[in-house]
mmCIF file of the N, C-alpha and C atoms, coordinates in Angstrom:
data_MODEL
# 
_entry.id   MODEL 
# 
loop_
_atom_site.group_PDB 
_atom_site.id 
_atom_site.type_symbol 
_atom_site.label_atom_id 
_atom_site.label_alt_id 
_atom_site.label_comp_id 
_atom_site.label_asym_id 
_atom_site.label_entity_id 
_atom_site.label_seq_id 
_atom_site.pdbx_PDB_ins_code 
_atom_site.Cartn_x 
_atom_site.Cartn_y 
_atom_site.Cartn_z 
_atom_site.occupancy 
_atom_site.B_iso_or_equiv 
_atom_site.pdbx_formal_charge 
_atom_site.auth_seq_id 
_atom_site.auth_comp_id 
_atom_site.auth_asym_id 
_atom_site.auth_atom_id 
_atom_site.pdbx_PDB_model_num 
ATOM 1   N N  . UNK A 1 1  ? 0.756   23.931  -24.526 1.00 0.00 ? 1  UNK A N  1 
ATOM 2   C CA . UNK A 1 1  ? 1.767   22.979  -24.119 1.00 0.00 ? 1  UNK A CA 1 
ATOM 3   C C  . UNK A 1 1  ? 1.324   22.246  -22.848 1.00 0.00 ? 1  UNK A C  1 
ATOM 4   N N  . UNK A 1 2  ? 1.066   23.476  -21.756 1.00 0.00 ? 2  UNK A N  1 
ATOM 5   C CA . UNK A 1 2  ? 0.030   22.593  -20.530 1.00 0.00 ? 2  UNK A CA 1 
ATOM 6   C C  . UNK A 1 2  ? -0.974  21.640  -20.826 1.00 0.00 ? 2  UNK A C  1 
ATOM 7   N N  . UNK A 1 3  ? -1.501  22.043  -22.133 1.00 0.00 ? 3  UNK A N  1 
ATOM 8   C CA . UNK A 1 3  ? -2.867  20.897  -21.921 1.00 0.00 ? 3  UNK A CA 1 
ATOM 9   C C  . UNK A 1 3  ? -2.740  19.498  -22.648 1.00 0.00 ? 3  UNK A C  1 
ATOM 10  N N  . UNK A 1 4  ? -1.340  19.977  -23.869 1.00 0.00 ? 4  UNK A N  1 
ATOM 11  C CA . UNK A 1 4  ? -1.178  18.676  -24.099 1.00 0.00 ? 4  UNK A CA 1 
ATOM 12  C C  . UNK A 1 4  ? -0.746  17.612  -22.992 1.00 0.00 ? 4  UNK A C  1 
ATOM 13  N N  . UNK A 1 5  ? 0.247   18.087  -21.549 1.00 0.00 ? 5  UNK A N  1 
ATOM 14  C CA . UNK A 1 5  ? 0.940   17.169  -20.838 1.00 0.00 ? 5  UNK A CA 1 
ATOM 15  C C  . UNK A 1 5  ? -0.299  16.751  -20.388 1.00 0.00 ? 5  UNK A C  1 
ATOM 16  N N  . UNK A 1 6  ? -1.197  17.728  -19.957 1.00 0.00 ? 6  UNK A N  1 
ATOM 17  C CA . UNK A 1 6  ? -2.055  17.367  -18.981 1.00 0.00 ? 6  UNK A CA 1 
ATOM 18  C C  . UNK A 1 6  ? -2.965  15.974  -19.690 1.00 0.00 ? 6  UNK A C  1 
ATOM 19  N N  . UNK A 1 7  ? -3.476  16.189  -20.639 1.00 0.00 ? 7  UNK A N  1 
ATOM 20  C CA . UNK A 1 7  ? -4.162  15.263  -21.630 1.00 0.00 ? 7  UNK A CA 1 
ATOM 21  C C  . UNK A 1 7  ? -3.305  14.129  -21.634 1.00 0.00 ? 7  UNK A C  1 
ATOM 22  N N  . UNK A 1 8  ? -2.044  13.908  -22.118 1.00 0.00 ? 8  UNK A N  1 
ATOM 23  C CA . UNK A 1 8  ? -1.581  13.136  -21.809 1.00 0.00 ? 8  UNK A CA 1 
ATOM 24  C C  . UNK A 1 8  ? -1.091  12.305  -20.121 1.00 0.00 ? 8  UNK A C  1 
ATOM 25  N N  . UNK A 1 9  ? -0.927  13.042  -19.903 1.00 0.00 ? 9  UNK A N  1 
ATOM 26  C CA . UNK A 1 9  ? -1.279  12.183  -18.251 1.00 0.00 ? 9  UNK A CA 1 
ATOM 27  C C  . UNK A 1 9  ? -2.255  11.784  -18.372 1.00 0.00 ? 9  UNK A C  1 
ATOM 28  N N  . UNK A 1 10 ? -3.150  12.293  -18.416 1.00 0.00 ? 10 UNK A N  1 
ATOM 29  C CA . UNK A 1 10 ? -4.435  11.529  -17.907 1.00 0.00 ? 10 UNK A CA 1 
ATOM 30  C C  . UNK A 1 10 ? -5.023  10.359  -18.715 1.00 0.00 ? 10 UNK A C  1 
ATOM 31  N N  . UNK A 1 11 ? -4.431  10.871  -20.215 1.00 0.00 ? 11 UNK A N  1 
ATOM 32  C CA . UNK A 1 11 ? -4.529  9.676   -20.905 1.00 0.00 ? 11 UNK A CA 1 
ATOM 33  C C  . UNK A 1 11 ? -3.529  8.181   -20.112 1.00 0.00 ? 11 UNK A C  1 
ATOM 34  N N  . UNK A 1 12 ? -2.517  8.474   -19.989 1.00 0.00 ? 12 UNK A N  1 
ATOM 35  C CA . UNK A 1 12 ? -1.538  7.306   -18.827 1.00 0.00 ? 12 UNK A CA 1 
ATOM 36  C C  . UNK A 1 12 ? -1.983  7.263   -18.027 1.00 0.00 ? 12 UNK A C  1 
ATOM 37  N N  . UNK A 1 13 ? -3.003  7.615   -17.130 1.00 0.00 ? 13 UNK A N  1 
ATOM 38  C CA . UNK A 1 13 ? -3.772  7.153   -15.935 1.00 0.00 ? 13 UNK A CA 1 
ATOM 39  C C  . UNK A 1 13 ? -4.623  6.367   -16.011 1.00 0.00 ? 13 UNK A C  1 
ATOM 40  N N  . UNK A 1 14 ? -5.350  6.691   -17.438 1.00 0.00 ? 14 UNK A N  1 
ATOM 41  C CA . UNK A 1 14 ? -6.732  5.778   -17.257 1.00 0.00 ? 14 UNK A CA 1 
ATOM 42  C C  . UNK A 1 14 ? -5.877  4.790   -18.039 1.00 0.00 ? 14 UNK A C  1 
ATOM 43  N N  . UNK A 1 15 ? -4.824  4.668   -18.710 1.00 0.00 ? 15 UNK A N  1 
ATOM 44  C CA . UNK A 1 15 ? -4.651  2.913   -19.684 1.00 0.00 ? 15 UNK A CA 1 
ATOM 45  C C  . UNK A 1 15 ? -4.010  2.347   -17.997 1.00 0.00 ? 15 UNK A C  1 
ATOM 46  N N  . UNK A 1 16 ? -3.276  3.001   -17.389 1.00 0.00 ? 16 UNK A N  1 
ATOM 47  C CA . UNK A 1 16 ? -2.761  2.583   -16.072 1.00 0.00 ? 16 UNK A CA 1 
ATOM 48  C C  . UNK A 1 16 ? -3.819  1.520   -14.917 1.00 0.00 ? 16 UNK A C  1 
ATOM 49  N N  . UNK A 1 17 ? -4.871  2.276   -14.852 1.00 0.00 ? 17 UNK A N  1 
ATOM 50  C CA . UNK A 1 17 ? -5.745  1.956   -13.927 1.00 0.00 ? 17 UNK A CA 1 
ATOM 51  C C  . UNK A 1 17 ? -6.731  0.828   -15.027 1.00 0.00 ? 17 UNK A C  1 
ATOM 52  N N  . UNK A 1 18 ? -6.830  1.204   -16.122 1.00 0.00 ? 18 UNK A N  1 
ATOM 53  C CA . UNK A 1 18 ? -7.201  -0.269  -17.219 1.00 0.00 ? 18 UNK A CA 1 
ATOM 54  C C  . UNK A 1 18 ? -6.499  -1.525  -17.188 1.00 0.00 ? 18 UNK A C  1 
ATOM 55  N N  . UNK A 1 19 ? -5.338  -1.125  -17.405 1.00 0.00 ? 19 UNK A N  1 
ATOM 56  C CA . UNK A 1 19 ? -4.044  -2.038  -17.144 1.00 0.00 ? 19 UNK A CA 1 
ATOM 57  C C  . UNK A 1 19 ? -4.632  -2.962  -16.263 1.00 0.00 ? 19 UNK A C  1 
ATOM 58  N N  . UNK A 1 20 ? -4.646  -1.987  -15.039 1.00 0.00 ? 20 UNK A N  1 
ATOM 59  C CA . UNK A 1 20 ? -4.163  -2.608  -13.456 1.00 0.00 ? 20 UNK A CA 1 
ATOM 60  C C  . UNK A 1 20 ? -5.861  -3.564  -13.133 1.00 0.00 ? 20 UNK A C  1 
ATOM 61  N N  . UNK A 1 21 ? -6.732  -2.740  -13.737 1.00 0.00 ? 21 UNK A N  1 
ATOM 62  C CA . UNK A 1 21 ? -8.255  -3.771  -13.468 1.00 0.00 ? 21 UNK A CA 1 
ATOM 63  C C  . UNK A 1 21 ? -7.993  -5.097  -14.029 1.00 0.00 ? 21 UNK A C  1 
ATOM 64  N N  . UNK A 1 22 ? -7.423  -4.952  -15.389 1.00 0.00 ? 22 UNK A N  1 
ATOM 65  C CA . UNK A 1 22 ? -7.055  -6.687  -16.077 1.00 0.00 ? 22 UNK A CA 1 
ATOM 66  C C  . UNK A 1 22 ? -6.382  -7.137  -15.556 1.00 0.00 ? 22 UNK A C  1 
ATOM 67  N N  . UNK A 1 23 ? -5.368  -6.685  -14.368 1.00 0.00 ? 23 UNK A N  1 
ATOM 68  C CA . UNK A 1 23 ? -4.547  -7.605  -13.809 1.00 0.00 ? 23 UNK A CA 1 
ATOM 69  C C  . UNK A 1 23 ? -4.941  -8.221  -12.614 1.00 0.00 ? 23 UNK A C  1 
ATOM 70  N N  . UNK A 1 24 ? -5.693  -7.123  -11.929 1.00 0.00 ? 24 UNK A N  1 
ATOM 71  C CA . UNK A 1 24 ? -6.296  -7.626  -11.032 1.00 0.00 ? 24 UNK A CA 1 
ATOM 72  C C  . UNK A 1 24 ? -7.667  -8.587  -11.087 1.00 0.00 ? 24 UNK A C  1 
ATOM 73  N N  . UNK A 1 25 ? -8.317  -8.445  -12.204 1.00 0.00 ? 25 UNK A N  1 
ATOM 74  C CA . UNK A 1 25 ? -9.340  -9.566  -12.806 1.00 0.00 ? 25 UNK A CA 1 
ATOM 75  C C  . UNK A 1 25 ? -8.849  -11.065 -12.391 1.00 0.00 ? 25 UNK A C  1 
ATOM 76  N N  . UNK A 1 26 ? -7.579  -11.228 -13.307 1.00 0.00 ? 26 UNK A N  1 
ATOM 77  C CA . UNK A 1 26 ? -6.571  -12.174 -13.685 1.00 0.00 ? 26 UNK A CA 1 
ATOM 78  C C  . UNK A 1 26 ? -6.376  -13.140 -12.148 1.00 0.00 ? 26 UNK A C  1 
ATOM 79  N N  . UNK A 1 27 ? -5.955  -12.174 -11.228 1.00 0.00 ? 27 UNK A N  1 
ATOM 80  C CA . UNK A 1 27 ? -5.239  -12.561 -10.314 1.00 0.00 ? 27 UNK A CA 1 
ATOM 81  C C  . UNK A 1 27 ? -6.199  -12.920 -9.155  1.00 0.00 ? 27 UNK A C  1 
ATOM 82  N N  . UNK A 1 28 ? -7.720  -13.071 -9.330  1.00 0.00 ? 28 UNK A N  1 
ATOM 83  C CA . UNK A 1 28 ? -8.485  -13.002 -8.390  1.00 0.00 ? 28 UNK A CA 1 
ATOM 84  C C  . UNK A 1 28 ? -8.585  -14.946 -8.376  1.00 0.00 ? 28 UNK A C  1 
ATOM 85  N N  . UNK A 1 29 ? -8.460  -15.988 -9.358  1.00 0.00 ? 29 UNK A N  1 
ATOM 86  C CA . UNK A 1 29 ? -8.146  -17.153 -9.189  1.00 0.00 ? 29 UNK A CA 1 
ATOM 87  C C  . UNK A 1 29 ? -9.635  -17.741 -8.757  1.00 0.00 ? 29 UNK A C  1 
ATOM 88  N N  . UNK A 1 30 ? -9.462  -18.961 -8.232  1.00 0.00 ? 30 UNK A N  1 
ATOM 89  C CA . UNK A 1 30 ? -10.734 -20.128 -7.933  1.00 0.00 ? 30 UNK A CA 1 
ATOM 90  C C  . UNK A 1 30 ? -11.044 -19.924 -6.711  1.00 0.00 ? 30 UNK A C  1 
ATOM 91  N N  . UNK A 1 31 ? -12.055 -18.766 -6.417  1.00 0.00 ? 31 UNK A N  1 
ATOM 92  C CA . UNK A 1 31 ? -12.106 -19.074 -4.590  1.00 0.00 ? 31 UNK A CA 1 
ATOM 93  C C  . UNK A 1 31 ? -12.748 -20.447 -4.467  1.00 0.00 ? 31 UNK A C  1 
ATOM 94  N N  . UNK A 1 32 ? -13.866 -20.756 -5.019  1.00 0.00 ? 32 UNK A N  1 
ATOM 95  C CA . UNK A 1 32 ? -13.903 -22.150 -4.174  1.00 0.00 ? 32 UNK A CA 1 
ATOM 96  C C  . UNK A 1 32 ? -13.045 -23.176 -4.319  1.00 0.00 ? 32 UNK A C  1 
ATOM 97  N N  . UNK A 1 33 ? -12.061 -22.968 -4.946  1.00 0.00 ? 33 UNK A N  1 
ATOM 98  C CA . UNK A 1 33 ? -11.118 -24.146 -4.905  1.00 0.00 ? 33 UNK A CA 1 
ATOM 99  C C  . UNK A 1 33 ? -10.068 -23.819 -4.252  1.00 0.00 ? 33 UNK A C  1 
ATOM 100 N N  . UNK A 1 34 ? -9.588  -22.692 -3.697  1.00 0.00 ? 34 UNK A N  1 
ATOM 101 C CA . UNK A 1 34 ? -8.954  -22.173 -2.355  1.00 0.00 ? 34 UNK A CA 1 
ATOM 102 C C  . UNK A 1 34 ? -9.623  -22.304 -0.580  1.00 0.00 ? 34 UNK A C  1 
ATOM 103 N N  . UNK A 1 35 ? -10.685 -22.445 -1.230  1.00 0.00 ? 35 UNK A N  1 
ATOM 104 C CA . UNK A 1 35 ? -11.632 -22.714 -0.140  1.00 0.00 ? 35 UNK A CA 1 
ATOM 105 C C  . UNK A 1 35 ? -11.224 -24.416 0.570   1.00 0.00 ? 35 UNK A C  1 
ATOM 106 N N  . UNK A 1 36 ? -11.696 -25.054 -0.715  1.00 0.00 ? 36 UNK A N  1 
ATOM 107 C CA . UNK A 1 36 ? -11.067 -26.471 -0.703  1.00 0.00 ? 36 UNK A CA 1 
ATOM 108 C C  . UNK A 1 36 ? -10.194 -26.877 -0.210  1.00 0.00 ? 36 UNK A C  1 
ATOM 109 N N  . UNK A 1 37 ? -8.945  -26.638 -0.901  1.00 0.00 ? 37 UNK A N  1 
ATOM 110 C CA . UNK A 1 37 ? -7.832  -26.929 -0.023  1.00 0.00 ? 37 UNK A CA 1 
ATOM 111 C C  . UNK A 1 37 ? -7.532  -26.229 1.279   1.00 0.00 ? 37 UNK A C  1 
ATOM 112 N N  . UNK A 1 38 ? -7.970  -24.702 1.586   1.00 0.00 ? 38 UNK A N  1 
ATOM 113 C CA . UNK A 1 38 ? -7.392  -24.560 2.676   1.00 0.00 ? 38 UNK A CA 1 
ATOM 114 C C  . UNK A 1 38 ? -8.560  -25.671 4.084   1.00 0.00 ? 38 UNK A C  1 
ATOM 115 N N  . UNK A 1 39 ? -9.911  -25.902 3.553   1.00 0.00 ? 39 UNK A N  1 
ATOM 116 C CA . UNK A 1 39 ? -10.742 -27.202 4.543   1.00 0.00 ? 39 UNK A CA 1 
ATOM 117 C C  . UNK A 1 39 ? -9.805  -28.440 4.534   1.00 0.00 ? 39 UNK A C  1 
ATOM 118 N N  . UNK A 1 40 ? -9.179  -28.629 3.503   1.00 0.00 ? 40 UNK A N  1 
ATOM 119 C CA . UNK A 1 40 ? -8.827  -29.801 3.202   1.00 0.00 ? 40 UNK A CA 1 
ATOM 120 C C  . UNK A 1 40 ? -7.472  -30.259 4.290   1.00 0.00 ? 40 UNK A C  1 
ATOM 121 N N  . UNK A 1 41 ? -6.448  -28.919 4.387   1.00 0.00 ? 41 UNK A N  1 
ATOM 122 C CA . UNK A 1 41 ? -5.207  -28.671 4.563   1.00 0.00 ? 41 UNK A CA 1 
ATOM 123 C C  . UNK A 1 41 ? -5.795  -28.876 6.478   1.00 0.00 ? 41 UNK A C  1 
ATOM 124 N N  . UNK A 1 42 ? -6.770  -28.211 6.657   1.00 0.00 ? 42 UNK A N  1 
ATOM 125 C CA . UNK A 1 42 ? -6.847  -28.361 8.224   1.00 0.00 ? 42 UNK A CA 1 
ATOM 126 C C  . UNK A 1 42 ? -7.580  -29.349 8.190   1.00 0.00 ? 42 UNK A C  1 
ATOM 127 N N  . UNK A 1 43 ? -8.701  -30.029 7.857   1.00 0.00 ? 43 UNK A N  1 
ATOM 128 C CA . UNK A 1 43 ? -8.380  -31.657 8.128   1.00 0.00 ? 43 UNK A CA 1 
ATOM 129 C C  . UNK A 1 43 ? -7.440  -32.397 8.560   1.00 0.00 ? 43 UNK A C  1 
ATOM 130 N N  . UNK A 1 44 ? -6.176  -32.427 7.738   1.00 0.00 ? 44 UNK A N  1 
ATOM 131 C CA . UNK A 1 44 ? -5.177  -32.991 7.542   1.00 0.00 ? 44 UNK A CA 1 
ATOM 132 C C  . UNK A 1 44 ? -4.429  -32.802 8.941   1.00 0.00 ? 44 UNK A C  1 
ATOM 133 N N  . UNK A 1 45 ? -4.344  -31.657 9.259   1.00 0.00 ? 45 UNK A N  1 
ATOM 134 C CA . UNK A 1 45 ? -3.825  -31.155 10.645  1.00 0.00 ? 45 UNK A CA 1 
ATOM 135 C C  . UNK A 1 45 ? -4.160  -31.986 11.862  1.00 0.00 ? 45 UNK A C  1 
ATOM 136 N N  . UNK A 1 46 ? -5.764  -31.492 11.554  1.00 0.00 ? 46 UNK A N  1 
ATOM 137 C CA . UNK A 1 46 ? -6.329  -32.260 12.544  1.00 0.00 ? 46 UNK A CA 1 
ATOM 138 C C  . UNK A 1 46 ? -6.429  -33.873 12.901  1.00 0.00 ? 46 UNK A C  1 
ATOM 139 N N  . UNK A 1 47 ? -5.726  -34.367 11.496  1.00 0.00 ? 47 UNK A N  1 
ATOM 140 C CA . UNK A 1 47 ? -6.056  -35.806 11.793  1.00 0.00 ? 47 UNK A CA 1 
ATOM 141 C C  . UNK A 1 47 ? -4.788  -35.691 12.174  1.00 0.00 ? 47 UNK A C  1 
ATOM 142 N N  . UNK A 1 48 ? -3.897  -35.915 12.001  1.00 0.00 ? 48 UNK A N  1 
ATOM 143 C CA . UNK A 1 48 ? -2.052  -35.972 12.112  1.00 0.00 ? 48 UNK A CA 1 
ATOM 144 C C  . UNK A 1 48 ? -2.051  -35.718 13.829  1.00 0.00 ? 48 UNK A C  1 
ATOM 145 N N  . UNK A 1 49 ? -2.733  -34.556 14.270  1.00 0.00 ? 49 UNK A N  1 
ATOM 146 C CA . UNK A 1 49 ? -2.540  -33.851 15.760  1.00 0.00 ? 49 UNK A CA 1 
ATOM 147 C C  . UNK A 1 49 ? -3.454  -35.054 16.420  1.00 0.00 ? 49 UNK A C  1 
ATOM 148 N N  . UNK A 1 50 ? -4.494  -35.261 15.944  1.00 0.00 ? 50 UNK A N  1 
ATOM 149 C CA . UNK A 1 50 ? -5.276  -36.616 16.786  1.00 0.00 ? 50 UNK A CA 1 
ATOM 150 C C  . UNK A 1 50 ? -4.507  -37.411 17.120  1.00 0.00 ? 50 UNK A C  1 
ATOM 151 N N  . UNK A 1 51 ? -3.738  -38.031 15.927  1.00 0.00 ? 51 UNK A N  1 
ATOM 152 C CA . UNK A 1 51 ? -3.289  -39.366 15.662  1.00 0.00 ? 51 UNK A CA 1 
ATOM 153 C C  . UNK A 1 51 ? -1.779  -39.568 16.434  1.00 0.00 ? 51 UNK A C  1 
ATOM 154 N N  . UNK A 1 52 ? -1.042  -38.199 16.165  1.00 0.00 ? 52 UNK A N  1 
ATOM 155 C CA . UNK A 1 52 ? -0.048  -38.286 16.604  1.00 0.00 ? 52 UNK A CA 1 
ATOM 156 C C  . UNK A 1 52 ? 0.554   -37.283 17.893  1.00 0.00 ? 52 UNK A C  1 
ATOM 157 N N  . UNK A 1 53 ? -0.670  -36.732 18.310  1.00 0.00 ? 53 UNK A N  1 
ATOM 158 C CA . UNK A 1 53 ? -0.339  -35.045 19.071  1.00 0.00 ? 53 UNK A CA 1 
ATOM 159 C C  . UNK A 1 53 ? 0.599   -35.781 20.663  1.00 0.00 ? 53 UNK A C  1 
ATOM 160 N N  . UNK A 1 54 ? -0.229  -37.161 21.257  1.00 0.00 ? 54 UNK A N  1 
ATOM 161 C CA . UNK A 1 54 ? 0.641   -37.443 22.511  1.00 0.00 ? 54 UNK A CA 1 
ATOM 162 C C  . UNK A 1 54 ? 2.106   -37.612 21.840  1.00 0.00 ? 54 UNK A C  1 
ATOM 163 N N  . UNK A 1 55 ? 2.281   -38.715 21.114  1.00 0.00 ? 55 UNK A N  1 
ATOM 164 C CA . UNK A 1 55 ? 3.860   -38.486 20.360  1.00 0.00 ? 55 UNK A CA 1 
ATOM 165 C C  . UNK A 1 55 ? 4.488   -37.241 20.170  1.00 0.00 ? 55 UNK A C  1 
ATOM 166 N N  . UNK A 1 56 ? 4.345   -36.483 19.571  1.00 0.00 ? 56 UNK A N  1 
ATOM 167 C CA . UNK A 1 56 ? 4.942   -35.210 19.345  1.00 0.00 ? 56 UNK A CA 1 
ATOM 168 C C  . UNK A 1 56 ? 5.095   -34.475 20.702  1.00 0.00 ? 56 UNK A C  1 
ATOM 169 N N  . UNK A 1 57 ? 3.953   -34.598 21.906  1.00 0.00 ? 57 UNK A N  1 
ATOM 170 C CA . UNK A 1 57 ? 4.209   -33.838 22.865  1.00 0.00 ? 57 UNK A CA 1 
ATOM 171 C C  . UNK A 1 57 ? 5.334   -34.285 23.586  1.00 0.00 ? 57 UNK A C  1 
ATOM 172 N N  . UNK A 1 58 ? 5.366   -35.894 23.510  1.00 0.00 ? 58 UNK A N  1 
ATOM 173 C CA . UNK A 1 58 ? 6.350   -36.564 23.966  1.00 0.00 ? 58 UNK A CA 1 
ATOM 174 C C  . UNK A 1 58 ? 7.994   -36.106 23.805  1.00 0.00 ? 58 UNK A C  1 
ATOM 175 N N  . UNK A 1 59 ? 7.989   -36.232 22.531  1.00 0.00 ? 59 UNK A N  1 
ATOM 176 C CA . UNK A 1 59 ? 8.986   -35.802 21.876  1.00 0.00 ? 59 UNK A CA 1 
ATOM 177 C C  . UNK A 1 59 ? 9.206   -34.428 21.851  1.00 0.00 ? 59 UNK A C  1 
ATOM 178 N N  . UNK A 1 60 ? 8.752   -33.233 21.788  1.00 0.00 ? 60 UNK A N  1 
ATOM 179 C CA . UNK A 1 60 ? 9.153   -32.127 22.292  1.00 0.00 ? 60 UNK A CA 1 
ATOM 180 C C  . UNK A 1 60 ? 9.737   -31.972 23.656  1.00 0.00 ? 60 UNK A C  1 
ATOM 181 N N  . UNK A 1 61 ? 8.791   -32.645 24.967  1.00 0.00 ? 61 UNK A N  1 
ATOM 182 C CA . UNK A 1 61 ? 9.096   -32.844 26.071  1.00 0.00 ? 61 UNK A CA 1 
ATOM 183 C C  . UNK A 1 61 ? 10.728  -33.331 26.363  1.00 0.00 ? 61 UNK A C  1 
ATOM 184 N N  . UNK A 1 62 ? 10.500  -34.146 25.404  1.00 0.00 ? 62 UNK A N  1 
ATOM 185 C CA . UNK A 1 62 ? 12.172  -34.632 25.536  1.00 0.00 ? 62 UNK A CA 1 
ATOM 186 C C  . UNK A 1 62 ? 13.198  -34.083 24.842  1.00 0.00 ? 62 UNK A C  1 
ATOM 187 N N  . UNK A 1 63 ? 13.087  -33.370 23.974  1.00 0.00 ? 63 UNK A N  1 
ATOM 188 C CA . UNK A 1 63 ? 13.708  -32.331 23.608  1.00 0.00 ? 63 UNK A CA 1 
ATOM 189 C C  . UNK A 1 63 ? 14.181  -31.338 24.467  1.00 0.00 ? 63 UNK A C  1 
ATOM 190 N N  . UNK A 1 64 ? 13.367  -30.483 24.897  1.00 0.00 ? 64 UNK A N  1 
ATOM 191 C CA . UNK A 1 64 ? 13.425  -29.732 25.774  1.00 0.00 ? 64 UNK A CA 1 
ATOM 192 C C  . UNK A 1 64 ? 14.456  -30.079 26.826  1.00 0.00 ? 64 UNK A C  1 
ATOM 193 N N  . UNK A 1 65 ? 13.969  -31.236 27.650  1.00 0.00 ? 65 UNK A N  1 
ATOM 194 C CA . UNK A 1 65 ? 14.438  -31.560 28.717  1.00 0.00 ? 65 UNK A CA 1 
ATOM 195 C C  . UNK A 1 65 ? 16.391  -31.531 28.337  1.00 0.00 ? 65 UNK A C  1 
ATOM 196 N N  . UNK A 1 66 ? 16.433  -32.065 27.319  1.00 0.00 ? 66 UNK A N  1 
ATOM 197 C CA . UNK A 1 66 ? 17.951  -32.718 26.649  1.00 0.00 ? 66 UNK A CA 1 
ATOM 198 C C  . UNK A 1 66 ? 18.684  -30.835 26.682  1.00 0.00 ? 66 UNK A C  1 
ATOM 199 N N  . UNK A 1 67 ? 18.059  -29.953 26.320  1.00 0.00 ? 67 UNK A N  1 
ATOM 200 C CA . UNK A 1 67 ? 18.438  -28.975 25.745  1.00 0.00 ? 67 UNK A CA 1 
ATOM 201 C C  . UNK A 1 67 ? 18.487  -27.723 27.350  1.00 0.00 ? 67 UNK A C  1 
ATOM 202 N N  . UNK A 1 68 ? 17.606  -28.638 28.383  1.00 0.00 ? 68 UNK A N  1 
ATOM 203 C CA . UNK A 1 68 ? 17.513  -27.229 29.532  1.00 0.00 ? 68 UNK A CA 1 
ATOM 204 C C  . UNK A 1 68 ? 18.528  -28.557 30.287  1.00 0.00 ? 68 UNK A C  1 
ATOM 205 N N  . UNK A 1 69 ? 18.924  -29.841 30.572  1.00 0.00 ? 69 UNK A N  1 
ATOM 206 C CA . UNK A 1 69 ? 20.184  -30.701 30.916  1.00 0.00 ? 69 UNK A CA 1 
ATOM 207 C C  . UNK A 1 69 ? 19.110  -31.150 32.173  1.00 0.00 ? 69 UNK A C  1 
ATOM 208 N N  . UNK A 1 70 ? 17.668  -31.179 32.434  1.00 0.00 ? 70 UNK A N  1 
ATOM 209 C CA . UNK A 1 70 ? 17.051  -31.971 33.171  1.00 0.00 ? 70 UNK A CA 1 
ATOM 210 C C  . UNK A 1 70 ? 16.731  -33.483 33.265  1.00 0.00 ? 70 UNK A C  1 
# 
């Protein structure tokens, strides 16, 4: 009776850990095209913060100020 459970567990371990390799196969996706966009995404940053970073500081500044009553 022990060796059937046991056999059977272990049989559910290894389809488990089979399972779980195909899923994790699956889920591993396009690194270089994650790569891509995340270069792409900080570009984007960086141009926006060039282009617009005195504005925004501006505008926080004055925010602030409105919100501490200076």
């Amino acid at each position: 009776m022990f060796d059937r459970l046991a056999t059977r567990a272990h049989r559910a371990a290894i389809r488990l850990r089979t399972a779980w390799g195909d899923l994790h196969e699956e889920e591993r996706g396009d690194i270089p095209g994650w790569v891509l966009v995340t270069l792409m995404t900080a570009a984007i940053v960086v141009a926006v913060w060039a282009l617009a970073g005195p504005a925004l500081t501006g505008l926080f500044q004055q925010a602030m100020d409105r919100v501490t009553g200076m």
